[in-house]
HTML snippet that shows the backbone in 3Dmol.js (N, CA, C, O; Angstrom):
<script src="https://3Dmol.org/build/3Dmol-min.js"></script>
<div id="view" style="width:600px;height:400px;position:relative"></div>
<script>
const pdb = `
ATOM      1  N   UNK A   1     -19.738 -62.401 -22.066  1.00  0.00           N
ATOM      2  CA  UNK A   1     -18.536 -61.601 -22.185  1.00  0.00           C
ATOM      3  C   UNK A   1     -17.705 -62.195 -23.328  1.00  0.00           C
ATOM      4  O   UNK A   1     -17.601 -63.387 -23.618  1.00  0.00           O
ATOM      5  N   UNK A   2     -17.069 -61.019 -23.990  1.00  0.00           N
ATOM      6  CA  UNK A   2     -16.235 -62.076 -25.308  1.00  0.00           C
ATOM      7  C   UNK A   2     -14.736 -61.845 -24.740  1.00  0.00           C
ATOM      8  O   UNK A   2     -14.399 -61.120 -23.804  1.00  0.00           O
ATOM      9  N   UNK A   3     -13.957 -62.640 -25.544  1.00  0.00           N
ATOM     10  CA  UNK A   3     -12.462 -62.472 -25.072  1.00  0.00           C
ATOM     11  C   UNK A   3     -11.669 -61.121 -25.063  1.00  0.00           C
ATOM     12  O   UNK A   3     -12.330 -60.086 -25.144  1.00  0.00           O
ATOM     13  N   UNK A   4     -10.308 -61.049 -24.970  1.00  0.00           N
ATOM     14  CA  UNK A   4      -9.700 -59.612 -25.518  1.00  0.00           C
ATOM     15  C   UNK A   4      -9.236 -59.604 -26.594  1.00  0.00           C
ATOM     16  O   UNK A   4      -8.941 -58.493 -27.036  1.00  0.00           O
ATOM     17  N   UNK A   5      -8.934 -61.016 -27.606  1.00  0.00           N
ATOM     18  CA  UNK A   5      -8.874 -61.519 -28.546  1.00  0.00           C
ATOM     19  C   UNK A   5     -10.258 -61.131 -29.785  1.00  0.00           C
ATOM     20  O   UNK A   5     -10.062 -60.344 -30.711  1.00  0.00           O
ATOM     21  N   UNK A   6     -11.110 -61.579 -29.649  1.00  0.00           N
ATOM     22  CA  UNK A   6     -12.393 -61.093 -30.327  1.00  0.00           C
ATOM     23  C   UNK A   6     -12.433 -59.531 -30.686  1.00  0.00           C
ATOM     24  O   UNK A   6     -12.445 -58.911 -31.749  1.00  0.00           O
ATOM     25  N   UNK A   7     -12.458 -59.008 -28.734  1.00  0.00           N
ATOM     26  CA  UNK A   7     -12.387 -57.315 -29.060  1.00  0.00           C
ATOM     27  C   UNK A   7     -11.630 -56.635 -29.624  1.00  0.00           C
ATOM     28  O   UNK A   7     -11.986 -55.537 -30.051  1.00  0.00           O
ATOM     29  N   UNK A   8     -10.220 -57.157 -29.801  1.00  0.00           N
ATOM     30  CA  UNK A   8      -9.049 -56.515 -29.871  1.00  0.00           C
ATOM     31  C   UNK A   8      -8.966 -56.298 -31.658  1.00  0.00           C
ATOM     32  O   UNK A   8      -8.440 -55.305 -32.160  1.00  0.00           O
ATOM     33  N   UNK A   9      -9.656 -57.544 -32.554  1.00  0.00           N
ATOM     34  CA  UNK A   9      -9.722 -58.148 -33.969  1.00  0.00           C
ATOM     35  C   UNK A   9     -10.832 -56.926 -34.083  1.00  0.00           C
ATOM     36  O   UNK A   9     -10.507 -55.820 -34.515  1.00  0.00           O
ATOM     37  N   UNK A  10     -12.257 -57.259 -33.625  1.00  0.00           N
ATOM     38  CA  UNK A  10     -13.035 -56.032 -34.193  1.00  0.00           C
ATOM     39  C   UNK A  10     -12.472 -54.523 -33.853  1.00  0.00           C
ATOM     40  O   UNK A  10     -12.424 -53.760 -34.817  1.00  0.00           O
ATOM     41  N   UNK A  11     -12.152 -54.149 -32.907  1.00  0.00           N
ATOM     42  CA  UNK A  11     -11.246 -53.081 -32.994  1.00  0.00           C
ATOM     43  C   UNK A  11     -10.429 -52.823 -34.019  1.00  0.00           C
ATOM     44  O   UNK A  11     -10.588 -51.829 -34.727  1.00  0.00           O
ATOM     45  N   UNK A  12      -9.230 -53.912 -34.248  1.00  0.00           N
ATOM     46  CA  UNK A  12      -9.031 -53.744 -35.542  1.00  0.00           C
ATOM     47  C   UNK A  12      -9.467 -53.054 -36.844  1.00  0.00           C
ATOM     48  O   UNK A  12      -9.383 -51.989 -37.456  1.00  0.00           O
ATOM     49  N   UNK A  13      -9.997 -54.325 -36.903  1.00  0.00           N
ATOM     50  CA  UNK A  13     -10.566 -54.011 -38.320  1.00  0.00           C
ATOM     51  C   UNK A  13     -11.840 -52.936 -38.312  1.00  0.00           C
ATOM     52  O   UNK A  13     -11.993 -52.402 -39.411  1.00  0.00           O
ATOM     53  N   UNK A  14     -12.631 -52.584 -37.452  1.00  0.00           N
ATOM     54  CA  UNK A  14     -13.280 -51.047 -37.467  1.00  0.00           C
ATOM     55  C   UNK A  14     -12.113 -49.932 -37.551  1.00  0.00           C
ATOM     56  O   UNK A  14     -12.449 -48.975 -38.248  1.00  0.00           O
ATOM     57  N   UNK A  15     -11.029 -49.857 -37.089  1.00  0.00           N
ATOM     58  CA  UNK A  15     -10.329 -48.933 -37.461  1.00  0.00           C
ATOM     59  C   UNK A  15      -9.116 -48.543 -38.652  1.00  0.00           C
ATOM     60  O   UNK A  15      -8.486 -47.540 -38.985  1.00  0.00           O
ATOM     61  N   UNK A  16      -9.240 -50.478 -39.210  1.00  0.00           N
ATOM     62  CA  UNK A  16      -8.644 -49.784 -40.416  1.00  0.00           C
ATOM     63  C   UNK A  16      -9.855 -49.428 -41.334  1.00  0.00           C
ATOM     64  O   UNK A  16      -9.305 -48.617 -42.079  1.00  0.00           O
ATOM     65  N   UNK A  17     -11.034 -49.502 -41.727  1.00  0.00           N
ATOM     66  CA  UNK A  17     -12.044 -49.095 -41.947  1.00  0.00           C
ATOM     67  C   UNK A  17     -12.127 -47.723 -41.707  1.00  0.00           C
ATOM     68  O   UNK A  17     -12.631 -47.173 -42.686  1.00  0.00           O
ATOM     69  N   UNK A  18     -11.845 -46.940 -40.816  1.00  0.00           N
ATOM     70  CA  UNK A  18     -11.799 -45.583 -40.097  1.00  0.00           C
ATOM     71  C   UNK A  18     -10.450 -45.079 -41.017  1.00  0.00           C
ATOM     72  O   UNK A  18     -10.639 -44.179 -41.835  1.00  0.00           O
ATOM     73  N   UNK A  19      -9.087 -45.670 -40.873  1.00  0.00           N
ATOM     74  CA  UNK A  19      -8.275 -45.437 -41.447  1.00  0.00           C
ATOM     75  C   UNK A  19      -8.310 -44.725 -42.501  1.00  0.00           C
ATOM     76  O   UNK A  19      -8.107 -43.511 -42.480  1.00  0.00           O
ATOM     77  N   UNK A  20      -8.706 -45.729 -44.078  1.00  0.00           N
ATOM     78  CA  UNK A  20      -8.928 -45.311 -44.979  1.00  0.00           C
ATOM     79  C   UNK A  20      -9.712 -44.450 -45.401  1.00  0.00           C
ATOM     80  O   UNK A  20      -9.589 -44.125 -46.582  1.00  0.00           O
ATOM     81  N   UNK A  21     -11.124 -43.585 -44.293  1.00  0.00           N
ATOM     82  CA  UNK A  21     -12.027 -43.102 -44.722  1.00  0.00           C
ATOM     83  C   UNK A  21     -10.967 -41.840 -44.031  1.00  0.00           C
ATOM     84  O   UNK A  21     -10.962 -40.749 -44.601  1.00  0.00           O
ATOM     85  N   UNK A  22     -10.467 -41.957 -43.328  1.00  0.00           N
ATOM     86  CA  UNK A  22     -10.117 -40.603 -42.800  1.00  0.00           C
ATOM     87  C   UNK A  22      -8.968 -40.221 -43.848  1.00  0.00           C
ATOM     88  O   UNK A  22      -8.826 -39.169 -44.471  1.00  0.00           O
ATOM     89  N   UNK A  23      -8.498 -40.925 -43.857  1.00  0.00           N
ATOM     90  CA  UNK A  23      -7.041 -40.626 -44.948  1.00  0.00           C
ATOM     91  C   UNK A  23      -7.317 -39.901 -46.596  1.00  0.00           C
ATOM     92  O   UNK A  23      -6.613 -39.205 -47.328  1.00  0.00           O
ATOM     93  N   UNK A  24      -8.449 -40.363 -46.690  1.00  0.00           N
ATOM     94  CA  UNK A  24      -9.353 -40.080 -47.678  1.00  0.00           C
ATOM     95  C   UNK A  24      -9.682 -38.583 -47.613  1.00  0.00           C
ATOM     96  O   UNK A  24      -9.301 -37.661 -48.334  1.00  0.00           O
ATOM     97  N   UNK A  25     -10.375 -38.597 -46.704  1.00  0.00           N
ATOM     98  CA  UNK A  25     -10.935 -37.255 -45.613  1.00  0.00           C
ATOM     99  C   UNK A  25     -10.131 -36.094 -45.818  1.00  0.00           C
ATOM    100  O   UNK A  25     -10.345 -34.932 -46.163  1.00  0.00           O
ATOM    101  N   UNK A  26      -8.940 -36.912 -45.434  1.00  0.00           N
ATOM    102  CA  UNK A  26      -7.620 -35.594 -45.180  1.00  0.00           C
ATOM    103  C   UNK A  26      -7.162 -35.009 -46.563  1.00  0.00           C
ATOM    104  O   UNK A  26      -7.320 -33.842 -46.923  1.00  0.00           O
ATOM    105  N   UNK A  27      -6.450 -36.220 -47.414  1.00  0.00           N
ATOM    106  CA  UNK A  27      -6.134 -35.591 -49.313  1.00  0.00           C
ATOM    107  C   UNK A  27      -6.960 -35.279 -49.315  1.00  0.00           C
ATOM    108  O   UNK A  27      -6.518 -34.172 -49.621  1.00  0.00           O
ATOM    109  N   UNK A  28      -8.106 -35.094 -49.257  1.00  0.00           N
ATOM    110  CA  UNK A  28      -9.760 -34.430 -49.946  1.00  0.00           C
ATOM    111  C   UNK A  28      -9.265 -32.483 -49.576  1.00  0.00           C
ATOM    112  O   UNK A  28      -8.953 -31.575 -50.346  1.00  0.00           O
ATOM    113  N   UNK A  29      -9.421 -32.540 -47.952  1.00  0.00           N
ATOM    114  CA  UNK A  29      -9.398 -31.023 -47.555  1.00  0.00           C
ATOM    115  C   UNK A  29      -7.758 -30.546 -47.629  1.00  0.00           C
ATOM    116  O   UNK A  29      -7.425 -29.371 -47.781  1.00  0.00           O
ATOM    117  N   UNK A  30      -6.851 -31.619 -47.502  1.00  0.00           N
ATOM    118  CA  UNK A  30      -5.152 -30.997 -47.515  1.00  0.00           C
ATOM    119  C   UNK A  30      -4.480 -30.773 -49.034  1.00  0.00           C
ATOM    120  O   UNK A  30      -3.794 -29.857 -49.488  1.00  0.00           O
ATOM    121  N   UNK A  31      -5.026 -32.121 -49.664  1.00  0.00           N
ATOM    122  CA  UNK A  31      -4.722 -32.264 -51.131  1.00  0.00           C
ATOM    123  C   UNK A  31      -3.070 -32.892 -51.118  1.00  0.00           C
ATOM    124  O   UNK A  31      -2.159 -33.022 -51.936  1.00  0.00           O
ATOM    125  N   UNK A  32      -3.311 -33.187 -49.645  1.00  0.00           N
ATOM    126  CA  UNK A  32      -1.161 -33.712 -49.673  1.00  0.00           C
ATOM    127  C   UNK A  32      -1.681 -35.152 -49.116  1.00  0.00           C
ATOM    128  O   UNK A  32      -2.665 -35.040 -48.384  1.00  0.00           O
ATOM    129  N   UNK A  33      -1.214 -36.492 -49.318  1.00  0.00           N
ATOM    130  CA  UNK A  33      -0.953 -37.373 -48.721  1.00  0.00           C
ATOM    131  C   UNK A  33      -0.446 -37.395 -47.482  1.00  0.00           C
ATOM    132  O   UNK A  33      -0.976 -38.132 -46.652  1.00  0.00           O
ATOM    133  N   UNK A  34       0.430 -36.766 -47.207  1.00  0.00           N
ATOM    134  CA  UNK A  34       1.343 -37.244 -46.391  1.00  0.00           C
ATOM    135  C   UNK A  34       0.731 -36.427 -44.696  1.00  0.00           C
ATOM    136  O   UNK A  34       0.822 -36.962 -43.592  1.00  0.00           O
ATOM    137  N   UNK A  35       0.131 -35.032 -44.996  1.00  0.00           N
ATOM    138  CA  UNK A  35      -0.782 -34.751 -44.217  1.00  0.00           C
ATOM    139  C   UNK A  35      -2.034 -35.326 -43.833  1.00  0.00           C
ATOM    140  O   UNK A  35      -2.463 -35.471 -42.688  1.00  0.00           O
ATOM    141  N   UNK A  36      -2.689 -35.704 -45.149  1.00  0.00           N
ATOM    142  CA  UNK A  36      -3.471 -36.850 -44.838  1.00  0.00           C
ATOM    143  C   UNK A  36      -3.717 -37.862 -43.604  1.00  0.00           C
ATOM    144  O   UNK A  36      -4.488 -37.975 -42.652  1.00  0.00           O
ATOM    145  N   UNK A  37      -2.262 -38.745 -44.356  1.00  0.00           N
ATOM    146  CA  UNK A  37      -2.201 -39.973 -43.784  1.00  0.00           C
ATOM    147  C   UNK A  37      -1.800 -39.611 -42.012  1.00  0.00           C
ATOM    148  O   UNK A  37      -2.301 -40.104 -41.002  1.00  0.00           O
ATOM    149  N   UNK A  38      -0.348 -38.219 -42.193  1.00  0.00           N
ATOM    150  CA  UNK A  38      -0.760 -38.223 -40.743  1.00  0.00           C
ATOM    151  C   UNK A  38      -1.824 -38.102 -39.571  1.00  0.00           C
ATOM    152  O   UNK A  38      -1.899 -38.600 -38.448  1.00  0.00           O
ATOM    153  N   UNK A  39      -2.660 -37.182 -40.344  1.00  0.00           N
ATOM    154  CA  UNK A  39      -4.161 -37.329 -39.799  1.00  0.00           C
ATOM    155  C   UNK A  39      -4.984 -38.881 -39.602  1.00  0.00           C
ATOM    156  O   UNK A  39      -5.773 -39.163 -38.700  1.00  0.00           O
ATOM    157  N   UNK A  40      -4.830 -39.185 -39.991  1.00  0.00           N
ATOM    158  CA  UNK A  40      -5.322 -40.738 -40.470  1.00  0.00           C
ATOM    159  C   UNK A  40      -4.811 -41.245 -39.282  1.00  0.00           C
ATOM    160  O   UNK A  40      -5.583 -41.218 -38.323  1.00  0.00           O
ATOM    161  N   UNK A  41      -3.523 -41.775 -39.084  1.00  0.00           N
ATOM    162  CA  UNK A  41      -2.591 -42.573 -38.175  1.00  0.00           C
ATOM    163  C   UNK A  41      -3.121 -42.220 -36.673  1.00  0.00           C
ATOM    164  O   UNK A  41      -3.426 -42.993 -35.765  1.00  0.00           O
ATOM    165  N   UNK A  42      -3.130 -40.618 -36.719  1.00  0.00           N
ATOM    166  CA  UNK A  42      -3.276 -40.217 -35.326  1.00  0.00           C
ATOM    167  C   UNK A  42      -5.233 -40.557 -35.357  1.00  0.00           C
ATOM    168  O   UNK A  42      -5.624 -41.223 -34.398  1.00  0.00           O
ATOM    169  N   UNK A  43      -5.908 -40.286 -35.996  1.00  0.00           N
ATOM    170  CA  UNK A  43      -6.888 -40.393 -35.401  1.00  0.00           C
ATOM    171  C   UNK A  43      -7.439 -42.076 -35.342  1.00  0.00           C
ATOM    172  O   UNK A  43      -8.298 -42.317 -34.493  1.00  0.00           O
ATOM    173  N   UNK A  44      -7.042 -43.027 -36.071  1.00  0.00           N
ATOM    174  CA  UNK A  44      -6.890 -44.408 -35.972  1.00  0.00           C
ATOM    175  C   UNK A  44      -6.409 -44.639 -34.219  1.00  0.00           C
ATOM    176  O   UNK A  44      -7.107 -45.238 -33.400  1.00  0.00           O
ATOM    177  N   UNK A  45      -5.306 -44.119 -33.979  1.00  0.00           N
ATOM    178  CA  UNK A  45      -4.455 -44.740 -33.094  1.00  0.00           C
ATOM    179  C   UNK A  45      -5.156 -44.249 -31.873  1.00  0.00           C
ATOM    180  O   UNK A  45      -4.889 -44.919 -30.876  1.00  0.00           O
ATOM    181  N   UNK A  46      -5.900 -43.358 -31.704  1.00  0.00           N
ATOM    182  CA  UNK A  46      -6.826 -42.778 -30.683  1.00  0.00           C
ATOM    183  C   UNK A  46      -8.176 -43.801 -30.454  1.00  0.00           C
ATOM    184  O   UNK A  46      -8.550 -44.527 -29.534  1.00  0.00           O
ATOM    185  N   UNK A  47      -8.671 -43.463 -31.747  1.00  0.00           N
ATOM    186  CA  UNK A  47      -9.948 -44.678 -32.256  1.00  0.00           C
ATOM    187  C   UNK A  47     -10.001 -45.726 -31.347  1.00  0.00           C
ATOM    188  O   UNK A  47     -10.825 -46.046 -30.490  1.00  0.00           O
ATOM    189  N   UNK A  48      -8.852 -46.233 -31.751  1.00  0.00           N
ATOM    190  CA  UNK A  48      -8.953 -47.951 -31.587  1.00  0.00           C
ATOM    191  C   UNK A  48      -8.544 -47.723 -30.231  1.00  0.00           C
ATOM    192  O   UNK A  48      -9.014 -48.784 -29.822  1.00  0.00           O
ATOM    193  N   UNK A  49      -7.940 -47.090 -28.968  1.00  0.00           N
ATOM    194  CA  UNK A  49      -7.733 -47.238 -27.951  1.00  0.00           C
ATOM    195  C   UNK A  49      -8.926 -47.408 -27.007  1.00  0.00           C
ATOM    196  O   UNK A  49      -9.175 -48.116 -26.031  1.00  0.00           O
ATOM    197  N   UNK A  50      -9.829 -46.057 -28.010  1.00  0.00           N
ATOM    198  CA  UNK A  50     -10.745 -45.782 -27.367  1.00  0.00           C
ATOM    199  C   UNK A  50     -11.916 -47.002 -27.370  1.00  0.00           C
ATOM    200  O   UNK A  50     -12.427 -47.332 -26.300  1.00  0.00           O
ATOM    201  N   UNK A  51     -12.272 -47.589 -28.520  1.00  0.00           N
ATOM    202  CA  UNK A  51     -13.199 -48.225 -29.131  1.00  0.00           C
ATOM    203  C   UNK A  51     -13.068 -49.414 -28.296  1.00  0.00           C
ATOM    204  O   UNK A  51     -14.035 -50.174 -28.245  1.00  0.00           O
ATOM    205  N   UNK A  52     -11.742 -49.755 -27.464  1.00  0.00           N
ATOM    206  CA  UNK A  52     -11.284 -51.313 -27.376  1.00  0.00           C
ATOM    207  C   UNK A  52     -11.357 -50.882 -25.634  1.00  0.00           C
ATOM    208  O   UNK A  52     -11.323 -51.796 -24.810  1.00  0.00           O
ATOM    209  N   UNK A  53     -11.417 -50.024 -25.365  1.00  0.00           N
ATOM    210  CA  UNK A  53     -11.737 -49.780 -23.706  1.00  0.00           C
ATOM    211  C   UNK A  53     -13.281 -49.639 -23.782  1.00  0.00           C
ATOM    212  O   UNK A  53     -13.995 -50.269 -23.003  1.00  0.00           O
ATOM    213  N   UNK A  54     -13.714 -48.935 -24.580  1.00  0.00           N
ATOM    214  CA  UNK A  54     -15.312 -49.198 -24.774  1.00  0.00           C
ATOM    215  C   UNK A  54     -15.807 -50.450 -24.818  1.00  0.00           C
ATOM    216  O   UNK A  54     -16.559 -50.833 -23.922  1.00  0.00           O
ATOM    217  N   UNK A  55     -15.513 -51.132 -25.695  1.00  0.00           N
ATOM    218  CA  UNK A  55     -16.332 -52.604 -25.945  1.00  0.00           C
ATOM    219  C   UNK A  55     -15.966 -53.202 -24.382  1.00  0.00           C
ATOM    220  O   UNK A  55     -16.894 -53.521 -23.639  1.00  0.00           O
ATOM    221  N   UNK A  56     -14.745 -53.312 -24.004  1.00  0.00           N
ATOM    222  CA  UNK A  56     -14.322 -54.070 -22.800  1.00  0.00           C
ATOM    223  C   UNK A  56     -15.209 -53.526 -21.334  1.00  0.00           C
ATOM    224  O   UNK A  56     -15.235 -54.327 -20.400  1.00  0.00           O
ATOM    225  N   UNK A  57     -15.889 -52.231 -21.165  1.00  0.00           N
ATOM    226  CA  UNK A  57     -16.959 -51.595 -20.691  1.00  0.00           C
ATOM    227  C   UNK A  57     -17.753 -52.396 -20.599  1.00  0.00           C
ATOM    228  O   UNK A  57     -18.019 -53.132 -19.648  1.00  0.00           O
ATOM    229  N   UNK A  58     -18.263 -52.302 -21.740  1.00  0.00           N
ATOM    230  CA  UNK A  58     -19.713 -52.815 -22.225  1.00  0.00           C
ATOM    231  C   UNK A  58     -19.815 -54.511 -21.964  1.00  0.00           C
ATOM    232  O   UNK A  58     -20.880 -55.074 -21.711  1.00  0.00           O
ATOM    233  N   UNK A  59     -18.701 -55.099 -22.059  1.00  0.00           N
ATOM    234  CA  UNK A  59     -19.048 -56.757 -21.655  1.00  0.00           C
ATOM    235  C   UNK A  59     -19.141 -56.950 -20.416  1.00  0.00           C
ATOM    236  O   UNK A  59     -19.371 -58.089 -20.011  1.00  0.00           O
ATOM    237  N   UNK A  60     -18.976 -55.835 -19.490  1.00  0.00           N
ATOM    238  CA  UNK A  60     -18.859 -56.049 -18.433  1.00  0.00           C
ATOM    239  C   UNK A  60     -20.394 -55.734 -17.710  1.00  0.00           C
ATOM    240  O   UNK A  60     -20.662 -56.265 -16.632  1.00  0.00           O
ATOM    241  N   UNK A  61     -21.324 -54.872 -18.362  1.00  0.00           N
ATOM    242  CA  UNK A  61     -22.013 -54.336 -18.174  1.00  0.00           C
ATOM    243  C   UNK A  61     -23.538 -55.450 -18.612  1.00  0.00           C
ATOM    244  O   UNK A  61     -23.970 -55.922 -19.664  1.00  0.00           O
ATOM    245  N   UNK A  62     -23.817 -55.481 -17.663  1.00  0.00           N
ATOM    246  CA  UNK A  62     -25.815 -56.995 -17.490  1.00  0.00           C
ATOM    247  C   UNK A  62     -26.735 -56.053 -18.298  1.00  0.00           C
ATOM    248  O   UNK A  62     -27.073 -56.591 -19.353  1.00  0.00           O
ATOM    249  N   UNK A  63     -27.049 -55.289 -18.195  1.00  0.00           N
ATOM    250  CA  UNK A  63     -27.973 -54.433 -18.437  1.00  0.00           C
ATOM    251  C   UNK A  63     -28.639 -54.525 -19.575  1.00  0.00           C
ATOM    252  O   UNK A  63     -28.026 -53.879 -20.424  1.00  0.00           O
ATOM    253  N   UNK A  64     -30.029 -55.233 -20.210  1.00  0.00           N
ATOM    254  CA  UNK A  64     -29.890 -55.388 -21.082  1.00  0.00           C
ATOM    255  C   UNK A  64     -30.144 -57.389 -22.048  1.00  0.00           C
ATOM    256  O   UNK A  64     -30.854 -57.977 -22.863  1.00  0.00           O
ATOM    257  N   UNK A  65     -29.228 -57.544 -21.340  1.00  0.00           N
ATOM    258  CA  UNK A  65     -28.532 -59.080 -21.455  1.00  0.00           C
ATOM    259  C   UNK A  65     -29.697 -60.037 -21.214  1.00  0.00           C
ATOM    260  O   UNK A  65     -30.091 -60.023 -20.048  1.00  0.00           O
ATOM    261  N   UNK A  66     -30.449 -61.003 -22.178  1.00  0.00           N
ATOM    262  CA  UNK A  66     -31.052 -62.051 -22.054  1.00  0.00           C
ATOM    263  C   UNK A  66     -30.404 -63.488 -21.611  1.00  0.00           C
ATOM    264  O   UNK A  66     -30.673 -64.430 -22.357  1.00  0.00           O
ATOM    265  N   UNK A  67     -29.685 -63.719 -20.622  1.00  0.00           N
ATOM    266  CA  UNK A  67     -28.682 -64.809 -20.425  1.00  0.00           C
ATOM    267  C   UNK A  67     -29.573 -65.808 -19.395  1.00  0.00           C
ATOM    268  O   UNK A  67     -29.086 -66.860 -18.980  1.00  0.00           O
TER     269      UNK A  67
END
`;
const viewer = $3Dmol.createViewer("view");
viewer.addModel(pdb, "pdb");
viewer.setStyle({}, {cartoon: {color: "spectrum"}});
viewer.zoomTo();
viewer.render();
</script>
């Protein structure tokens, strides 16, 4: 099992990773920043809730596990 510290950092940083691709994503089809980025923020801020209850799942879970 890893800490909530560990999970919480890769969460992180996978979602500012997500961030920038989405923000990207958005000026591409909106052509506005600012729509963009709100797109961006909200789907980051979902992301990472989600991603960081996932991993915390999964450490919990033997299945798998050579220990």
């Amino acid at each position: 099992m890893e800490s909530w510290q560990r999970s919480l950092i890769k969460a992180i940083i996978w979602n500012i990773i997500g961030l920038a691709v989405m923000a990207s994503v958005g000026f591409a089809f909106t052509g506005s920043f600012a729509v963009g980025g709100a797109m961006a923020v909200i789907n980051t801020a979902i992301g990472l809730c989600s991603y960081l209850i996932y991993e915390r799942v999964w450490s919990r879970v033997r299945w798998g596990r050579y220990v």
